[in-house]
Backbone as CSV, one residue per row, in Angstrom:
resi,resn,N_x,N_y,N_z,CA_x,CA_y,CA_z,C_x,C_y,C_z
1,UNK,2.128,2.763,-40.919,2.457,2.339,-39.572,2.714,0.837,-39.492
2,UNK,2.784,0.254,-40.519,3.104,-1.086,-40.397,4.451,-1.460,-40.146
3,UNK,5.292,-0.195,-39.870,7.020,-0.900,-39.507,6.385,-1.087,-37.679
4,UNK,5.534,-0.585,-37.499,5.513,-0.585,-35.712,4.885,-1.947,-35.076
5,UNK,5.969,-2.083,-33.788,5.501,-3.979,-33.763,4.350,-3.507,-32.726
6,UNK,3.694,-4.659,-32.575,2.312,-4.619,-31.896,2.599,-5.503,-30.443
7,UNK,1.523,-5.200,-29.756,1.405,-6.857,-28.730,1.891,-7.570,-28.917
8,UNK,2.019,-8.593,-29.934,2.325,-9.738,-30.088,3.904,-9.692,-30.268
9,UNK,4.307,-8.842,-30.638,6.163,-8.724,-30.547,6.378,-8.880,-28.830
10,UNK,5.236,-8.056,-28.273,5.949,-7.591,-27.073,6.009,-8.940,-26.185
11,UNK,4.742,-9.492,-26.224,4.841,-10.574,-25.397,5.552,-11.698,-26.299
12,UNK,6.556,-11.919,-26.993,6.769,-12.728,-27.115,8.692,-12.268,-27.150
13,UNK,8.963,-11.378,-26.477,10.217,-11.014,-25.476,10.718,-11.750,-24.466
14,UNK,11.587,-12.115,-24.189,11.927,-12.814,-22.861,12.024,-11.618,-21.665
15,UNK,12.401,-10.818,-21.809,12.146,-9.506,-20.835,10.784,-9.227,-20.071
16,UNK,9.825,-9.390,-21.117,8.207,-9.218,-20.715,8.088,-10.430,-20.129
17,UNK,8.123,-11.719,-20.715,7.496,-12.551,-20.116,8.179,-12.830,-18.696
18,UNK,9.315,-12.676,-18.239,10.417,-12.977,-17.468,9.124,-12.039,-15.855
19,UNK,9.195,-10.172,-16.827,8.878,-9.112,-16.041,7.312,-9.960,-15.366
20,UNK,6.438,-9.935,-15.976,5.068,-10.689,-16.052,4.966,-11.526,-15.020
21,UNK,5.590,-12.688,-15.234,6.452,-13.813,-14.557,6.582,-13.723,-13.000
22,UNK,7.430,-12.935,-13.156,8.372,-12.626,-11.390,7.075,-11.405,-10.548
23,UNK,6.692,-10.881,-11.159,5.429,-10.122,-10.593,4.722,-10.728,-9.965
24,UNK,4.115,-12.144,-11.032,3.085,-13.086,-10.533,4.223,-13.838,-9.635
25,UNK,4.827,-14.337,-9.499,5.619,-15.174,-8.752,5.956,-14.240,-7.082
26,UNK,6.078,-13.078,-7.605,6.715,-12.120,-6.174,5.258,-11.900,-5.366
27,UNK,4.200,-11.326,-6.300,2.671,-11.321,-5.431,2.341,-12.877,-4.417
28,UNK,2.499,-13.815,-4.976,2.119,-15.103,-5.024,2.783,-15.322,-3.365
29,UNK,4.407,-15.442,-3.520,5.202,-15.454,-2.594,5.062,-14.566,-1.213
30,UNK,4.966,-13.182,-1.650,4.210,-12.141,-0.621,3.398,-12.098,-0.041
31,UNK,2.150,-13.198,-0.956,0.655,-13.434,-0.107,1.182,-14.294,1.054
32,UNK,2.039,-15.748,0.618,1.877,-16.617,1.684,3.188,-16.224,2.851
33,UNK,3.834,-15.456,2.633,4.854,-14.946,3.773,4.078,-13.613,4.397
34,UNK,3.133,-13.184,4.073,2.352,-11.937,4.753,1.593,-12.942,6.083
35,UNK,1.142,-13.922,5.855,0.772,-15.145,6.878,1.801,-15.482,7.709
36,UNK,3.213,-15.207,7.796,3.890,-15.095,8.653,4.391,-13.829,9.650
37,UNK,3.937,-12.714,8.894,3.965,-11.192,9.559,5.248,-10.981,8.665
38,UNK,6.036,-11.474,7.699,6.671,-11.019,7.069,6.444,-10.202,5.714
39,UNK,7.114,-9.544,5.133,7.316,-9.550,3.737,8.722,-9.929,2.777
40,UNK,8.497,-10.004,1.758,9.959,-10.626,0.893,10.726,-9.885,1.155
41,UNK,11.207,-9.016,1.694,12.519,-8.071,2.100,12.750,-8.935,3.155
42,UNK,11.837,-9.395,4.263,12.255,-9.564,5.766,13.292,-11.089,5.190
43,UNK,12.465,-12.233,4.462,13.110,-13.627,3.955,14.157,-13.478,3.440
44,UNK,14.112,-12.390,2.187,15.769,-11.931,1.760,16.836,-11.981,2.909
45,UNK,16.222,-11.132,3.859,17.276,-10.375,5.057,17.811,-11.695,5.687
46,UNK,16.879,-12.822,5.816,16.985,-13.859,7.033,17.507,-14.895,5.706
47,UNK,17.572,-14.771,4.614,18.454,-15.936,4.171,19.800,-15.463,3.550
48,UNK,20.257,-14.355,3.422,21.391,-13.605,3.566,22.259,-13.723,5.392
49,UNK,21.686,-13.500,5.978,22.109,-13.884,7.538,22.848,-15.505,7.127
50,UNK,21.808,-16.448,7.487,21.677,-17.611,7.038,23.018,-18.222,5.833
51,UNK,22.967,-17.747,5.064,24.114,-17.769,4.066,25.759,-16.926,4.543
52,UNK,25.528,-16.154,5.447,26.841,-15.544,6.176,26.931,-15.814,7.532
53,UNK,26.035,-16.607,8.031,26.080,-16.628,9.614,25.645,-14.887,10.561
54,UNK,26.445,-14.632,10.408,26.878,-12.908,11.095,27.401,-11.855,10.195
55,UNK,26.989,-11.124,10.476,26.705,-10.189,9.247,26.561,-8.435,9.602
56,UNK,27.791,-7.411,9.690,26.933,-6.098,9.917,26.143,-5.785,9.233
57,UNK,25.404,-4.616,9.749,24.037,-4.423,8.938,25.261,-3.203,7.502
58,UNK,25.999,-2.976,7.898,26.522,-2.226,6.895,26.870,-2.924,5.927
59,UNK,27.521,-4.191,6.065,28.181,-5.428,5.268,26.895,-5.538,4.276
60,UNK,25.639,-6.183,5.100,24.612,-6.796,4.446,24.063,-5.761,3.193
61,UNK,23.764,-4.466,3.739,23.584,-3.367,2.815,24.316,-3.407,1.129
62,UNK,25.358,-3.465,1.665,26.851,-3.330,0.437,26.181,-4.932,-0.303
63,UNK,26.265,-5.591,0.583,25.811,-6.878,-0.115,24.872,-7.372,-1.350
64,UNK,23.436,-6.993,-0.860,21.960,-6.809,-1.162,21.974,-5.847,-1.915
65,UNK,22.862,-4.933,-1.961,22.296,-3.565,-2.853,21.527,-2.955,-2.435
66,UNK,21.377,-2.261,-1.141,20.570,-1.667,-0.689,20.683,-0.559,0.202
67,UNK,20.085,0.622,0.444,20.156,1.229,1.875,20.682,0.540,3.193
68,UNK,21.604,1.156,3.287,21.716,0.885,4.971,20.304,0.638,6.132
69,UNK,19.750,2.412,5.961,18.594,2.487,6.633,17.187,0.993,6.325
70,UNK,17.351,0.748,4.948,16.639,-0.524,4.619,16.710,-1.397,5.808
71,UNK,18.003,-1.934,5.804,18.812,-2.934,6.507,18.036,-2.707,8.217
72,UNK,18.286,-1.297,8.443,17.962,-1.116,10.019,16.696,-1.352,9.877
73,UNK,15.608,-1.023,9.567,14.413,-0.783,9.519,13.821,-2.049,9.563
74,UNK,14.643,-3.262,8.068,14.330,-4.915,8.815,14.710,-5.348,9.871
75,UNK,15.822,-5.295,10.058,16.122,-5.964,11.602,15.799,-5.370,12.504
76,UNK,15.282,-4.234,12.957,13.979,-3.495,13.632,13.014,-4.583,13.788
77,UNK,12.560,-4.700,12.626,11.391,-5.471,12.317,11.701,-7.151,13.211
78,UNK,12.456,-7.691,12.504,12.683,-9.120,12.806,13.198,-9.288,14.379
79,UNK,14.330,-8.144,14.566,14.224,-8.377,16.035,13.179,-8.000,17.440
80,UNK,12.005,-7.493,16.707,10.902,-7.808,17.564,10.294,-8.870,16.983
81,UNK,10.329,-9.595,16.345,9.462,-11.127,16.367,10.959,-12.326,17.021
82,UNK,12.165,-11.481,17.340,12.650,-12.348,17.912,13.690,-13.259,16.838
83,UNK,13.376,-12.862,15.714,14.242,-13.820,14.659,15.824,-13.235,14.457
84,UNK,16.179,-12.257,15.079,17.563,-11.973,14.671,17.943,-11.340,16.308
85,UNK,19.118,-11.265,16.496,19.894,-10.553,17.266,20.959,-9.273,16.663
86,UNK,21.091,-8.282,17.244,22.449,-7.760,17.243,23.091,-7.783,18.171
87,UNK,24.637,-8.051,18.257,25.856,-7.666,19.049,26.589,-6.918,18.462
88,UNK,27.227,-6.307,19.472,28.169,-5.558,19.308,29.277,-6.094,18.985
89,UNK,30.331,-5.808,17.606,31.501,-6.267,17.437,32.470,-6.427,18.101
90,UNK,32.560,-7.354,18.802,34.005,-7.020,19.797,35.163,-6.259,19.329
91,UNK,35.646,-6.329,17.982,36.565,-5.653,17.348,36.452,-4.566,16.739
92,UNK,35.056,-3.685,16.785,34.571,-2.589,16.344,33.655,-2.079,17.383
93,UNK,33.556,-1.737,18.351,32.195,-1.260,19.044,30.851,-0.422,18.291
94,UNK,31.922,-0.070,17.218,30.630,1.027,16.197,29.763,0.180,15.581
95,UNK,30.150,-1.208,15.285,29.063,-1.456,14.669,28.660,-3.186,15.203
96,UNK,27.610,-3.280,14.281,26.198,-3.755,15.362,26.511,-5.241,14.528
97,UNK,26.413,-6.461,14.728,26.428,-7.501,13.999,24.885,-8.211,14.109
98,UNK,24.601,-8.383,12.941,23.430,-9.471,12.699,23.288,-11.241,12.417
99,UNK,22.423,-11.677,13.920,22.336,-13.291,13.573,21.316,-13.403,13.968
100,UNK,21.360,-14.467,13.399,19.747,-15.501,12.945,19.380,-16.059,14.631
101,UNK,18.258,-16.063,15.197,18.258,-17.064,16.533,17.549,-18.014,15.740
102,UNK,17.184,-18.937,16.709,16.475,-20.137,16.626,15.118,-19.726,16.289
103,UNK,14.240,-18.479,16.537,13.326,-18.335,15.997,13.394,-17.619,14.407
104,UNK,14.983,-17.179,13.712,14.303,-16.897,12.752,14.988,-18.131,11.780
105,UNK,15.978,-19.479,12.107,15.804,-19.799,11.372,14.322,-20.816,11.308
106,UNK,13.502,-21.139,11.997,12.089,-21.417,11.869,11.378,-20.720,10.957
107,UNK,11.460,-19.480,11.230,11.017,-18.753,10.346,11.465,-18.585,8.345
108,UNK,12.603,-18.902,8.574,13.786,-19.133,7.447,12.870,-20.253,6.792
109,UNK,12.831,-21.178,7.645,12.025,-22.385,7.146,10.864,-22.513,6.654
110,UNK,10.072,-21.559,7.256,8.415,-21.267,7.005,8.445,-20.416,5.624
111,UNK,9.546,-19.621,5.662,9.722,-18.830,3.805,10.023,-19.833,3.074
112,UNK,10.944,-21.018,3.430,11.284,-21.769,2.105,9.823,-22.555,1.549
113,UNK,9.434,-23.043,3.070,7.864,-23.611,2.591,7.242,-22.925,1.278
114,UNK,7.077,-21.682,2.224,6.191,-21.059,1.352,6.345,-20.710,-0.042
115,UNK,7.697,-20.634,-0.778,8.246,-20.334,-1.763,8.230,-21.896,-2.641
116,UNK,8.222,-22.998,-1.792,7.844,-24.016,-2.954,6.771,-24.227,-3.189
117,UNK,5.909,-23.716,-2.350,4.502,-23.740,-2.510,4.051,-22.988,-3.499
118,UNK,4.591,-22.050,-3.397,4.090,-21.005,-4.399,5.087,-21.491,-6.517
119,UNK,6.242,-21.935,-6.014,6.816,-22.566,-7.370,5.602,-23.842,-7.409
120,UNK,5.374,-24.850,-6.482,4.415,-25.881,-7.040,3.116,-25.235,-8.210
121,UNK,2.510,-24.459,-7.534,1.378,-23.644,-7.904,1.740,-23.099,-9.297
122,UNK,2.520,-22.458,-9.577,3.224,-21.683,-10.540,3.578,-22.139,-11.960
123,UNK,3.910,-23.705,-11.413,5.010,-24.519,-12.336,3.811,-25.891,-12.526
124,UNK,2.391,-25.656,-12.181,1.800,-27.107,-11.964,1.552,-27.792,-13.541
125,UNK,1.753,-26.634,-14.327,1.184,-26.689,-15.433,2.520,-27.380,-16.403
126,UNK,3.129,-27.303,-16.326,4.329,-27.892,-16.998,4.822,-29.470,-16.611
127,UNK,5.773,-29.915,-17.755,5.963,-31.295,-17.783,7.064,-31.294,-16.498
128,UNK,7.739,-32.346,-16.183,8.915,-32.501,-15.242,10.129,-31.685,-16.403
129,UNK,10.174,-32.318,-17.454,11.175,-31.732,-18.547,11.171,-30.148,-18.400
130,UNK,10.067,-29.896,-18.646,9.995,-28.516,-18.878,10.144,-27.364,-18.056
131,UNK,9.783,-27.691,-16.440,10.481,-27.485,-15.474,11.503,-27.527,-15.210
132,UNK,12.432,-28.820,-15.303,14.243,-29.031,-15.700,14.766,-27.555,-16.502
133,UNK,13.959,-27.806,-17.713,14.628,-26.772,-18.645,14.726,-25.102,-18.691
134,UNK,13.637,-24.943,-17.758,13.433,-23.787,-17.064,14.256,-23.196,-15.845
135,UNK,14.206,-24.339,-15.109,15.303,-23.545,-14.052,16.734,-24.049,-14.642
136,UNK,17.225,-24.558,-15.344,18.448,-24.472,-15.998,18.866,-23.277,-16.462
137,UNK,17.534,-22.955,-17.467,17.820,-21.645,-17.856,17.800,-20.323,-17.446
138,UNK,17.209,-20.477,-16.246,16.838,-19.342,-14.855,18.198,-19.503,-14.661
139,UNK,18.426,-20.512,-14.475,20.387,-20.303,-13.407,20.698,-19.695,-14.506
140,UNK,20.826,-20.037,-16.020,22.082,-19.848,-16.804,22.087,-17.759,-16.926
141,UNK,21.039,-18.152,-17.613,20.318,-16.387,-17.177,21.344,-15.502,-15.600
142,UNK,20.906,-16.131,-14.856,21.008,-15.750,-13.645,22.895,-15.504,-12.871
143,UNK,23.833,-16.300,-14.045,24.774,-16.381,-13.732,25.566,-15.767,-14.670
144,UNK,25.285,-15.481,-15.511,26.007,-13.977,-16.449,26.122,-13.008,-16.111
């Protein structure tokens, strides 16, 4: 049985450590946006808005990769705390358009907080370099 790799192959994968990684990073992030009545779906939703202005919920779906019903079920959500609106398309009556009010980009704001807070925490342990070299390689990763 010595052709079979052990632990030590595994964690030393960029896949595992990446998987490991974003777990601890997504829990981390989830704790301090659950203090807003959100979760990381709702911040996704409100910085996708944010990045398109207006947005059908069908558009956003196709967008995100996701259920439609997803889509309804957040802005359900967000438009009872008031952070999004729908209108009606003037040029479509069928469908419903999504924007940000003034309370969710506050809210928009209170996720970014919280997400550097949680990279400070995350990343405290590393040099400035090594941080540089990391999210370099997060983008480069990230853009293939």
């Amino acid at each position: 049985m010595s052709d079979v790799k052990g632990s030590a192959a595994l964690r030393a994968t960029l896949v595992f450590n990446l998987g490991t990684l974003g777990a601890l990073a997504a829990d981390r992030f989830a704790t301090r946006v659950e203090a807003l009545g959100l979760k990381p779906k709702h911040a996704g939703l409100l910085a996708a808005l944010d990045a398109e202005s207006a947005a059908s919920q069908q558009e956003l779906a196709s967008r995100l990769g996701v259920a439609p019903s997803l889509i309804v079920a957040l802005a359900d959500q967000l438009q009872a705390l008031g952070a999004v609106e729908r209108l009606r398309d003037p040029d479509d009556r069928r469908r419903q358009v999504l924007t940000l009010t003034a309370e969710g980009r506050r809210l928009l704001a209170r996720c970014a907080e919280a997400a550097e807070a949680a990279d400070a925490e995350l990343a405290s342990g590393l040099t400035a370099a090594q941080l540089a070299a990391l999210t370099d390689g997060l983008r480069a990763l990230g853009e293939q």
